[in-house]
C-alpha positions in Angstrom: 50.4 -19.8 -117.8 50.3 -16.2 -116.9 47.3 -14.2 -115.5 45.9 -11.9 -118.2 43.3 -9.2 -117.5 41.1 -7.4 -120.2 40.6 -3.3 -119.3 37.1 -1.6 -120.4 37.4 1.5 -122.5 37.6 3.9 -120.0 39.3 1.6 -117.8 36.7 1.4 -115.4 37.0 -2.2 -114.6 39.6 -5.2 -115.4 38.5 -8.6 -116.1 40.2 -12.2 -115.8 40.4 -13.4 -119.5 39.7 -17.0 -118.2 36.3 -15.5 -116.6 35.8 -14.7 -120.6 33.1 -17.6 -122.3 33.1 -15.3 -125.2 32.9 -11.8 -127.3 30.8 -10.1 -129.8 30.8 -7.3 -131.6 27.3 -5.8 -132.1 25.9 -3.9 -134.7 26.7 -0.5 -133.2 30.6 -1.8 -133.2 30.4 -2.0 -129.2 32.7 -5.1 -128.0 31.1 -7.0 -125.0 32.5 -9.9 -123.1 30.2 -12.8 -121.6 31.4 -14.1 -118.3 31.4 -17.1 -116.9 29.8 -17.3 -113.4 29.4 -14.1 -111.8 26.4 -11.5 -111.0 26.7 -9.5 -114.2 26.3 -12.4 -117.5 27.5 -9.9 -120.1 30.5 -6.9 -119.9 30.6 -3.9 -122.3 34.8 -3.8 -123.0 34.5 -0.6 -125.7 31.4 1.7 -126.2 31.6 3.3 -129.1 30.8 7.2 -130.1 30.5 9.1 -133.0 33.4 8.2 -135.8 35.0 5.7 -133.7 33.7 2.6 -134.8 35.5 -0.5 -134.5 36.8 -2.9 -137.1 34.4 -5.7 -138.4 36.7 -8.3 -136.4 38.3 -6.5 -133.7 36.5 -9.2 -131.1 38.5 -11.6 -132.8 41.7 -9.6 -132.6 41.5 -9.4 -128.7 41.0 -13.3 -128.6 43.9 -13.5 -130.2 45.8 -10.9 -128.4 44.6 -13.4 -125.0 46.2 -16.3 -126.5 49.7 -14.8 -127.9 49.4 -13.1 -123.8 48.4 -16.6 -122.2 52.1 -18.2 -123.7 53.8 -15.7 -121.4 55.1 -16.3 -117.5 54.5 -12.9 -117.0 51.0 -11.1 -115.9 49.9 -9.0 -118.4 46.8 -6.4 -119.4 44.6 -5.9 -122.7 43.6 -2.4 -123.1 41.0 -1.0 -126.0 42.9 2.1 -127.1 41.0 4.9 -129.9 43.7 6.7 -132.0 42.0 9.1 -134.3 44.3 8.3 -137.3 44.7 4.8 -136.2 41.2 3.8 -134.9 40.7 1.2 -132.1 43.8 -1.3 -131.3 43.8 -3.8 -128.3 47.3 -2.5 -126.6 49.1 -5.1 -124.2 51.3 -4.7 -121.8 52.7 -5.8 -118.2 50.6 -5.8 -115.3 
């Protein structure tokens, strides 16, 4: 099973996705992550500004980014990318 790490927006921090209990998507469109363990409970992945919401189930959408990642032998990184005609995508890639 390969390491996968999820990247903030503004790729301030990386996280372990096995440190991840869960996401959310609140009603701003901001994506947080809950940790397991750990000082900080609760990790903002993707603050959101003006026009660049995210879609309804883009929290769902990096789960399953983690899992299709997690089947791999290579180490690998989630990052939250804005594209103005695109909007937000979770964009894998090596480590």
């Amino acid at each position: 099973m390969a390491d996968v790490w999820v990247a903030k927006d503004d790729g301030s921090d990386l996280i372990r996705a096995t440190a991840i209990d869960g996401v959310g998507r609140d009603y701003n469109g901001n994506i947080t992550a809950r940790l397991s363990g750990g000082e900080q409970p609760v990790v903002t992945l993707v603050s959101v500004g003006p026009g660049q919401d995210t879609p309804d189930e883009f929290h769902v959408r990096l789960l399953e980014v983690i899992t299709q990642l997690s089947d791999t032998t290579e180490a690998a990184i989630v990052r939250p990318v804005h594209d103005e005609s695109r909007g937000w995508t979770w964009r894998p890639g090596p480590l």
